[in-house]
Legacy VTK file of the C-alpha trace (Angstrom):
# vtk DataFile Version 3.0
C-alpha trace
ASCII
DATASET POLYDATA
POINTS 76 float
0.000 0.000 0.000
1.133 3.210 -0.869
1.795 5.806 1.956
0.350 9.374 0.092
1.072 12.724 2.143
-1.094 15.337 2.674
0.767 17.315 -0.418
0.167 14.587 -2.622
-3.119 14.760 -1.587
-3.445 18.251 -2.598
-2.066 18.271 -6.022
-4.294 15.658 -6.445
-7.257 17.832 -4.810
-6.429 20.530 -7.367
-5.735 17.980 -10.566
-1.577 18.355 -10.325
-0.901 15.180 -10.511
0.967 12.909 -13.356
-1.980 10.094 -14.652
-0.025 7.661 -12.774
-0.016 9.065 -9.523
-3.604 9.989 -10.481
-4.496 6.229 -10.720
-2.243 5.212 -7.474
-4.149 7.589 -5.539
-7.548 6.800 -6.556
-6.551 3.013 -5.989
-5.620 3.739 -2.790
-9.089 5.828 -2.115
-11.351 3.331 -2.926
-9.585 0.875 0.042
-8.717 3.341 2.241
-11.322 5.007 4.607
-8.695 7.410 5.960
-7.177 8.381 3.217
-10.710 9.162 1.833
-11.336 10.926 5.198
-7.981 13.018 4.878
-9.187 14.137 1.456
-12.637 15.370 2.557
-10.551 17.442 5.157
-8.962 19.267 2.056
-11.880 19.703 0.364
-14.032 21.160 3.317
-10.987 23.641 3.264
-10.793 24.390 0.131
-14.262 24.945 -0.305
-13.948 27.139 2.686
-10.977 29.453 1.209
-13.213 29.774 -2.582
-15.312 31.465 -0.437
-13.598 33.994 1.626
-13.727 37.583 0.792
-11.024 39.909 2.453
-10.833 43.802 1.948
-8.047 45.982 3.455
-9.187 47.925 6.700
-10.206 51.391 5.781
-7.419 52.562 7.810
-5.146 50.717 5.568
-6.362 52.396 2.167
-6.381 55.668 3.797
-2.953 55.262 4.888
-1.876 54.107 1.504
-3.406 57.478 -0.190
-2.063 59.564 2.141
1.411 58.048 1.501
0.315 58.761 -2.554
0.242 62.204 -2.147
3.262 63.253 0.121
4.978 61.228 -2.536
3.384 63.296 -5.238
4.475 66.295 -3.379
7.594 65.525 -3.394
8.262 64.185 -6.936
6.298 67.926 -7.904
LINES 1 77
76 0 1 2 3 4 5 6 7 8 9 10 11 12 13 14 15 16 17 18 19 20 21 22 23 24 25 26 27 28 29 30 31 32 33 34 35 36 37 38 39 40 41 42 43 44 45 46 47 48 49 50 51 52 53 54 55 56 57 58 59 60 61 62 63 64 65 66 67 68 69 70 71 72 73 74 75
């Protein structure tokens, strides 16, 4: 049996892997309930990160501007 880490896992998650490795893992799915287990763990995460949204605190863009424009000053 092969022993598949959670970054093969991955590429495999996001279709990185070579056919062969493709077919090895999937092999190794069907018999192994872990495995399958560790896989559903990556997908609940990735799901999870598809749908997070971040913005910058307003603090941080109005920091950013006001950098902008003493550096406007300057170049002037």
């Amino acid at each position: 049996m092969n022993l598949f880490t959670p970054e093969d896992l991955l590429l495999y998650l996001y279709k990185e892997t070579d056919p062969e490795q493709t077919a090895a893992i999937e092999a190794a799915l069907a018999q192994d309930w872990t495995l399958r287990e560790k896989l559903a763990v990556l997908q609940a995460a990735q799901n999870r990160l598809n749908t997070l949204v971040e913005q910058p605190r307003t603090e941080t863009v109005l920091n950013i501007l006001r950098y902008a424009r003493q550096e406007e000053k300057i170049s002037q």
